[in-house]
C-alpha positions in Angstrom: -6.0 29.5 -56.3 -8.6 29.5 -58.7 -12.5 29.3 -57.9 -14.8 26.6 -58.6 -16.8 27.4 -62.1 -20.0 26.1 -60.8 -22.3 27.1 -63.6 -19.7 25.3 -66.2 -20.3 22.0 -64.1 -23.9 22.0 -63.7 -24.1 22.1 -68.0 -21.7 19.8 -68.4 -24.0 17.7 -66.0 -27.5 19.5 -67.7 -25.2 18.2 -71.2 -24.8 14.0 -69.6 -28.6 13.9 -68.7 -29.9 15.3 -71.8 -27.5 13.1 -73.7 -28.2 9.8 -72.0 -32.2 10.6 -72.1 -31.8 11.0 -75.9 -29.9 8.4 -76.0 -33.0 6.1 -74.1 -35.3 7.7 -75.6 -33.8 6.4 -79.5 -33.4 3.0 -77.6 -36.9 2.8 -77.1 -37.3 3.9 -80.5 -35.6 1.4 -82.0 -36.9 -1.7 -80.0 -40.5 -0.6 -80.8 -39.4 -0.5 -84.5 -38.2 -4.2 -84.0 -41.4 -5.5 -82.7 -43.8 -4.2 -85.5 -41.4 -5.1 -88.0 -40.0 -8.7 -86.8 -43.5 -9.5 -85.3 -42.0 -10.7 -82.5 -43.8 -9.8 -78.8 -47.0 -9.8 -78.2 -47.8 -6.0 -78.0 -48.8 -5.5 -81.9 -52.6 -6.7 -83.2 -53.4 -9.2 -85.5 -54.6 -6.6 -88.1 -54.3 -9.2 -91.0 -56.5 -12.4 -89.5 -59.3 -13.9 -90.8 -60.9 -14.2 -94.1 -59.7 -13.0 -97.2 -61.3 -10.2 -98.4 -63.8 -9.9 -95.7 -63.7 -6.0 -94.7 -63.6 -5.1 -98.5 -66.5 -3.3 -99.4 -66.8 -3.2 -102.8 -70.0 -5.0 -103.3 -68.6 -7.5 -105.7 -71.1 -9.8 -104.6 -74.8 -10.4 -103.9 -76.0 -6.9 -104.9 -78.0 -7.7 -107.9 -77.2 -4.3 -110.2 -78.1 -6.4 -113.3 
């Protein structure tokens, strides 16, 4: 009778876990990539609200160089 290969079984199990953690880990990934892009949740910040033009600092206006 042939002996247990116990060192095969443990990488075939080292082999699952790293496999289904990847696999979770793209997952996550993905969904986050879903939120920013379809706007949907309520996790990403309103980085375009407010006036038009407000944080521009060009000085287009009021600063008199004539």
């Amino acid at each position: 009778m042939a002996k247990p290969n116990y060192a095969f079984e443990k990488r075939q199990r080292d082999l699952a876990r790293q496999k289904k953690k990847e696999e979770k880990r793209l997952k996550k990934a993905g969904s986050k990539e879903a939120n920013v892009q379809g706007g949907s949740g309520g996790e990403a910040p309103p980085a375009e609200t407010g006036e038009p033009g407000a944080d521009a600092g060009g000085g287009a206006s009021g600063d008199g160089g004539d």
